[in-house]
C-alpha positions in Angstrom: 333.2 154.5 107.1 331.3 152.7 104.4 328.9 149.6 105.4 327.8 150.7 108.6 331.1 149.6 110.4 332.4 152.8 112.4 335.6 153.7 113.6 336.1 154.2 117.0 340.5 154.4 117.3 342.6 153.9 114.6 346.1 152.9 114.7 346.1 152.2 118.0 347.7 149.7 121.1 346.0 146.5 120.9 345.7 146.9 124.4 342.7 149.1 124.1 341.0 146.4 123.2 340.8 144.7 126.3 338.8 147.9 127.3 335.4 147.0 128.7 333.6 149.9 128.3 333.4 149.2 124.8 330.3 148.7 122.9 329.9 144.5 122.3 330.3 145.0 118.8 333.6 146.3 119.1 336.7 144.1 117.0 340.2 145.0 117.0 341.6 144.8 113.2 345.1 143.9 112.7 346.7 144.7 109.1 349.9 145.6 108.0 351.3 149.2 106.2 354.8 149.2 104.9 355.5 146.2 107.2 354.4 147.3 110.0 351.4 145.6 112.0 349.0 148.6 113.1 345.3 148.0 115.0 342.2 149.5 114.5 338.8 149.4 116.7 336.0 149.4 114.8 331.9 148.7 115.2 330.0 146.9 113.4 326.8 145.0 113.6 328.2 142.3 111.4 331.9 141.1 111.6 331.9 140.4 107.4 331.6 144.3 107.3 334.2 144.8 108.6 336.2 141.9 106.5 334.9 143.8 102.9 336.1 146.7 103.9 339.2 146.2 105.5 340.0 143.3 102.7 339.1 145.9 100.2 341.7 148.6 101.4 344.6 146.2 102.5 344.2 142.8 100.5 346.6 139.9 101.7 348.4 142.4 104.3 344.9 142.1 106.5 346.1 139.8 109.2 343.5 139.5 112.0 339.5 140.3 113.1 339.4 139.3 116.8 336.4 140.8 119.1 337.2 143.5 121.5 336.8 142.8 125.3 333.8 145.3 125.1 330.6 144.7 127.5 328.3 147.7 126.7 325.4 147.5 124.4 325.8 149.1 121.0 322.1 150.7 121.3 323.9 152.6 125.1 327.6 153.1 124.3 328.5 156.6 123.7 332.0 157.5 122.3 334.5 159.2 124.8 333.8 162.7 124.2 330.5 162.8 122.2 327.9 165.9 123.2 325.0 163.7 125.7 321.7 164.8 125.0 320.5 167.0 127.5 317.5 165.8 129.0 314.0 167.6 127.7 312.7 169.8 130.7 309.2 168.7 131.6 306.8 171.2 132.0 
């Protein structure tokens, strides 16, 4: 995604974002599609990222930015599934 705001579920359960293993930066957006109300988590260091972009795409049927329950630090959280880094072998 553009602006450094990433996706991280999209059209979800706004129950996912009372998850705490998020990263801090984690905000549920609420806009609505043919009238019906879907949610997306998304990251962002700066919550007016994630306004332009969403406001770009979905104009007046953007409804809500709220932050996500998320207690992890951005710099530690790792997505559900991403490859860890194995560790280098010292020698």
């Amino acid at each position: 995604m553009a602006n450094g705001v990433k996706m991280i579920s999209e059209d979800c359960d706004p129950s996912a974002s009372l998850d705490t293993s998020l990263p801090v930066s984690a905000y549920m957006v609420e806009y609505k599609v043919e009238d019906l109300n879907k949610f997306d988590i998304v990251m962002s260091g700066r919550k007016v990222d994630i306004f332009d972009l969403y406001y770009d795409k979905y104009k007046k049927d953007l409804i809500n930015i709220t932050q996500a329950e998320g207690r992890v630090s951005s710099k530690l959280w790792n997505p559900p599934g991403a490859k860890k880094e194995k560790e280098k072998e010292k020698k």
